[in-house]
PLY file of the C-alpha trace (Angstrom):
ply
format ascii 1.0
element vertex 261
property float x
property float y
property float z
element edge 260
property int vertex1
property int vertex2
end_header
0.00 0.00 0.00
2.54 2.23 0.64
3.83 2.15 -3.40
0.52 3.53 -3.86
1.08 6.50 -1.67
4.46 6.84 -3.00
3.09 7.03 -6.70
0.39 9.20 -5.90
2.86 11.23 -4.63
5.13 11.29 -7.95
2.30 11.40 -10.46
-0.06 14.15 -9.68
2.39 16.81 -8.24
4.97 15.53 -11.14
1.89 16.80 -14.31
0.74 19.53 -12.34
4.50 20.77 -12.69
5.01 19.22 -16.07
1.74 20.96 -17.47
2.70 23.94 -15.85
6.09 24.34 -17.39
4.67 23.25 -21.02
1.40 25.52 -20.65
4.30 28.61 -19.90
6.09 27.99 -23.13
3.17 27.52 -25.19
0.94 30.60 -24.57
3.20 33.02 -23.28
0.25 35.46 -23.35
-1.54 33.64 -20.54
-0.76 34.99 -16.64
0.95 32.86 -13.73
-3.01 32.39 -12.51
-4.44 31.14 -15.94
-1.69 28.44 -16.35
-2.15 27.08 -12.79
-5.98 26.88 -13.53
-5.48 25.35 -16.61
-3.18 22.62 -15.36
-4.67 22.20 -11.85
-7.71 21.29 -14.23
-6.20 18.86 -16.52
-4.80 17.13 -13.63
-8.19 17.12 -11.67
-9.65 15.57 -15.59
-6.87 12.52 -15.59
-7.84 11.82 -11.53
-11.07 12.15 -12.32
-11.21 9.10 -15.23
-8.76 6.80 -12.85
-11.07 7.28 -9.99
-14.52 6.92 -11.99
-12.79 3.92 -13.91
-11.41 2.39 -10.55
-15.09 3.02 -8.54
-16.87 1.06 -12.06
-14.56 -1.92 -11.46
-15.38 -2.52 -8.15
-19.13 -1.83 -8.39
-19.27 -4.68 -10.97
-17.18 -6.70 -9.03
-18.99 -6.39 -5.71
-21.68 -8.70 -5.23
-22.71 -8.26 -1.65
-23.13 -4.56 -1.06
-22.17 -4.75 2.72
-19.05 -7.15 2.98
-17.54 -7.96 -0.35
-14.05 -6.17 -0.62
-11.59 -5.38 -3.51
-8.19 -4.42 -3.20
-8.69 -1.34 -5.47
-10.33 0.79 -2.96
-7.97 0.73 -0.14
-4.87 1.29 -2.94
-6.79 3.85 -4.57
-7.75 6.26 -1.64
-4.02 5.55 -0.74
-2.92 6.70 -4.35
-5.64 9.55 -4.94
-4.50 11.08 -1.49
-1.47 13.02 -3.08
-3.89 14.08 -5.34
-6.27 15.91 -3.03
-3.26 17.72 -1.47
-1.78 18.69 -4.70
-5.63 20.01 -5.59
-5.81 21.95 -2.42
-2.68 23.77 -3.56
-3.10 24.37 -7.21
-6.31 25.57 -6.12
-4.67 28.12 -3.24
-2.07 29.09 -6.42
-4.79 29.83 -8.83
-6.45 32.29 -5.96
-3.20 33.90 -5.34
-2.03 34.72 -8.81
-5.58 35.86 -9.89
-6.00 38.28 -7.11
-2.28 39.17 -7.58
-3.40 39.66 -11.29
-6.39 42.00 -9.85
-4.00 44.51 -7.93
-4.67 43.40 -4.45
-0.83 44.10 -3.65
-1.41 44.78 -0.12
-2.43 41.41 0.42
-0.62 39.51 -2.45
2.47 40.88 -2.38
4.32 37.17 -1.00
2.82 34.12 0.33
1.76 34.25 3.95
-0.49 33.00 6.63
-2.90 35.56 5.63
-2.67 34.58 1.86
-3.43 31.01 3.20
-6.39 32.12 5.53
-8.01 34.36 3.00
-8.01 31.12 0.26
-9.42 28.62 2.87
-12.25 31.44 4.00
-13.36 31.77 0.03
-13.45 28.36 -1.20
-13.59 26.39 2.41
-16.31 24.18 0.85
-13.73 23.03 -2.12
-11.17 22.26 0.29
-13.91 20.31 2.68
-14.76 18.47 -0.19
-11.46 17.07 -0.56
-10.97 15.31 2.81
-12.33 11.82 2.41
-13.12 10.27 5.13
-14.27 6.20 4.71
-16.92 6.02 7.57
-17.16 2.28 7.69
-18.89 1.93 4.37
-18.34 -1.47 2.31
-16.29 -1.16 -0.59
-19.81 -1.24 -3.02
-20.53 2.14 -1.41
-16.96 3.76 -2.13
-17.28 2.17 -5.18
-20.28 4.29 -5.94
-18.67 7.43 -4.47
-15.84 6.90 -6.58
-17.85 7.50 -9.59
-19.08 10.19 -8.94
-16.05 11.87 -10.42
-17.02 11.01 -13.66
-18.50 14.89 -13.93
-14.68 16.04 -13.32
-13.58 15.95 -17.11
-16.41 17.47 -18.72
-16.40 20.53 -15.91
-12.92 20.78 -16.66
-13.06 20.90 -20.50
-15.64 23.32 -20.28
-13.19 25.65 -17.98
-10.43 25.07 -20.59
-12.45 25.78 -23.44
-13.70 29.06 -21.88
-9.57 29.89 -21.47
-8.97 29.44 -25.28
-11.51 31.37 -25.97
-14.31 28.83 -26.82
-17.20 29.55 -24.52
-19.39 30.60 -27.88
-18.94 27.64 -29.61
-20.84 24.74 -29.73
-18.10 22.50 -28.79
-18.91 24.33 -25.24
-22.59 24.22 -25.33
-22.65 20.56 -26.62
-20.67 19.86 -23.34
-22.34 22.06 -21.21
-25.01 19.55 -21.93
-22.91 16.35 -20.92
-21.96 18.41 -17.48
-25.87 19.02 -16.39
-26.40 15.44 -17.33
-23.19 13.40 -16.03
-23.05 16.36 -12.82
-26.73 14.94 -11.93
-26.88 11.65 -13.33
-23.64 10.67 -11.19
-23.27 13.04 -7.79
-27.18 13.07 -7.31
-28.49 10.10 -8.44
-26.24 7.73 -7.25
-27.28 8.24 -3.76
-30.86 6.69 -4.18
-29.09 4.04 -6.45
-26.83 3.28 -3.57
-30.04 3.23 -1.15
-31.61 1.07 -4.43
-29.41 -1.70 -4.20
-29.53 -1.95 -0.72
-32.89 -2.47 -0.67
-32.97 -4.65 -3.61
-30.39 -7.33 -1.85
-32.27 -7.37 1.71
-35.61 -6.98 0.31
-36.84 -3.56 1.53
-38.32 -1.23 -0.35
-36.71 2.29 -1.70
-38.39 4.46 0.73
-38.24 2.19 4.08
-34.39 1.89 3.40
-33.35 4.88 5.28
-35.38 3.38 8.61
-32.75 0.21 8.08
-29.38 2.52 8.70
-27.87 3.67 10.97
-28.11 7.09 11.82
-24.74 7.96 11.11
-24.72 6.46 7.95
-27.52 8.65 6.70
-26.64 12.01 8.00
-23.11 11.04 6.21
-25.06 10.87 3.30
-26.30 13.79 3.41
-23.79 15.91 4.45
-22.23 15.02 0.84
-24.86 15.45 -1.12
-25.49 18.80 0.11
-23.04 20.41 -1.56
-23.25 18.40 -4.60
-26.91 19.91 -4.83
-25.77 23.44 -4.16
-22.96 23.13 -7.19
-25.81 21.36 -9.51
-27.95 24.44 -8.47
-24.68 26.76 -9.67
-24.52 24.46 -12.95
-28.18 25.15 -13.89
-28.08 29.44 -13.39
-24.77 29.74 -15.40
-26.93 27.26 -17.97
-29.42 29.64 -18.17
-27.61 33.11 -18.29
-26.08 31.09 -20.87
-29.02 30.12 -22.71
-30.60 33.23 -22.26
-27.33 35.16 -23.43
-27.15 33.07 -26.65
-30.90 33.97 -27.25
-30.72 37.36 -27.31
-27.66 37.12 -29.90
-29.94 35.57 -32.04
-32.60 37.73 -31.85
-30.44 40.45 -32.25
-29.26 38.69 -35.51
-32.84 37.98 -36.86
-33.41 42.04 -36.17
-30.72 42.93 -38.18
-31.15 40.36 -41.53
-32.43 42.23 -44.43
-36.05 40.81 -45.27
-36.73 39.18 -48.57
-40.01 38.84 -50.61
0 1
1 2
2 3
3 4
4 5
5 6
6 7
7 8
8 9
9 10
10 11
11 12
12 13
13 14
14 15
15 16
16 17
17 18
18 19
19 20
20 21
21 22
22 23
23 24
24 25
25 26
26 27
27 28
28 29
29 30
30 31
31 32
32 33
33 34
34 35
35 36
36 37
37 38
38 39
39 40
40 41
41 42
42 43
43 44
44 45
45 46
46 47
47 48
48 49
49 50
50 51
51 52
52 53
53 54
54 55
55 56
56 57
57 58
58 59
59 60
60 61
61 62
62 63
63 64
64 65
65 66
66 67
67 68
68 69
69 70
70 71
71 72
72 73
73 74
74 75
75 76
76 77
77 78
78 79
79 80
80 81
81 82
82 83
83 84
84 85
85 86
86 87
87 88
88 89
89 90
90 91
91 92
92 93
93 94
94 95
95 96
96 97
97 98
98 99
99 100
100 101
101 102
102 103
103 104
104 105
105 106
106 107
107 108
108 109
109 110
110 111
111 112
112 113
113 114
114 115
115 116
116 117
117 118
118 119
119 120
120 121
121 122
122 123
123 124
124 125
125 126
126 127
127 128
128 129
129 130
130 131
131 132
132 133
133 134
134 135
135 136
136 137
137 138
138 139
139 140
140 141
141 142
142 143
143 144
144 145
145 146
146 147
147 148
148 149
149 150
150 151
151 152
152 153
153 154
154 155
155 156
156 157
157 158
158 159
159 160
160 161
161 162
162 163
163 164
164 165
165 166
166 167
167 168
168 169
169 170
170 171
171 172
172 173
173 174
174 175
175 176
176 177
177 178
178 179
179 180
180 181
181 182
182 183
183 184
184 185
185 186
186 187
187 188
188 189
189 190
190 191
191 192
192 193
193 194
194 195
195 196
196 197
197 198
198 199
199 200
200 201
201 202
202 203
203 204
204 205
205 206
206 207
207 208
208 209
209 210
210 211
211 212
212 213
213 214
214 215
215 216
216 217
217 218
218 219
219 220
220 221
221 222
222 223
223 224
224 225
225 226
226 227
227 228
228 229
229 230
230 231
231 232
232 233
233 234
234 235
235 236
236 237
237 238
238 239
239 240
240 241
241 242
242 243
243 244
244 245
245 246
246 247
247 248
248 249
249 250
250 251
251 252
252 253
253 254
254 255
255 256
256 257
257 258
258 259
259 260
């Protein structure tokens, strides 16, 4: 378990540099802050597809939802866990070079303790969302949490194709699309899949399955799929401004075309 940890460790920090350093010398028009956001996302994509790929096989594999095991969960939290910390940093760099870009001098003039406490008051719910915690759940369950990742690449293309420049394409709405429908489809609706299966293997029904668990185990549940609901909330308004945005071009369009007879 420990190579796991120890490649974690190598990978993720090792493209975040890499992507970094390449990102640099290929658009030497973009700022500290939009290279950092760029590769802190393309990192967060290639996580994203190991975890949702991992949590897949051992869903399939997992035939009793409350004590099979697989080996892949315990060496994948060990080898995503460099990951999260890497995250939490790219994610602190990206703050501090964007506000740096914004003039805020007094503040971001060097990296400090108040740098650092001003990042984790802004985005505290980001960095709470990276500290996985296990709770005693059978490996079907992490399985399932796993997957929830899947969402990760799309939300990141979509961030990358807004920094080329690509936000009015339809290479952006087309994936806008597969966000709302991957974002809900697998960090909403796997909970009452998860609570689904339960049911199915001990013969309870969908709605009586929260009675059969513990409390813990449900007010676990909950507490992540709060926020998921609040970001899913996010994803449909910027949907809509968009929507609404790319419906007044047109109309401004139609206004403008010469009539014909």
């Amino acid at each position: 378990m420990f190579t796991a940890l120890v490649c974690g460790a190598v990978v993720f920090p090792g493209l975040f540099y890499n992507f970094r350093k390449v990102l640099k010398y290929t658009f030497t028009q973009w700022s500290d802050a939009d290279g950092v956001s760029v590769s802190e996302r393309l990192v967060a994509a290639i996580h994203a597809s190991l975890a949702t790929a991992a949590g897949v096989t051992v869903v399939t594999s997992c035939r009793d939802v409350m004590t099979d095991s697989h080996w892949l969960v315990n060496w994948f939290v060990l080898f995503g866990a460099p990951y999260m910390a890497n995250d939490i940093y790219a994610m602190y760099l990206s703050r501090y070079h964007t506000q740096e870009a914004r003039g805020n001098s007094s503040l971001y003039s060097g990296h400090s303790l108040q740098t650092v406490k001003a990042f984790l008051l802004k985005d505290w719910m980001l960095v709470l969302h990276h500290l996985f915690f296990r709770r005693g759940l059978g490996d079907f369950f992490i399985g399932c949490l796993f997957t929830t990742e899947f969402s990760t690449p799309f939300v990141s293309i979509g961030k990358i194709l807004i920094q080329l420049g690509l936000d009015d394409t339809r290479l952006h709405r087309i994936n806008g699309i597969i966000v709302l429908l991957s974002f809900f489809t697998c960090r909403i609706l796997v909970f009452p899949f998860m609570y689904w299966t339960y049911g199915q293997q001990f013969g309870i029904p969908l709605h009586r399955v929260a009675f059969h668990l513990p409390l813990h185990c449900n007010v676990g549940n909950l507490v992540i799929l709060a926020p998921q609901i609040y970001w899913f909330n996010l994803l449909l308004r910027k949907a809509n401004r968009l929507y609404l945005r790319q419906k007044g071009r047109n109309r401004d369009g139609n206004k403008g075309r010469p009539k014909t007879d």
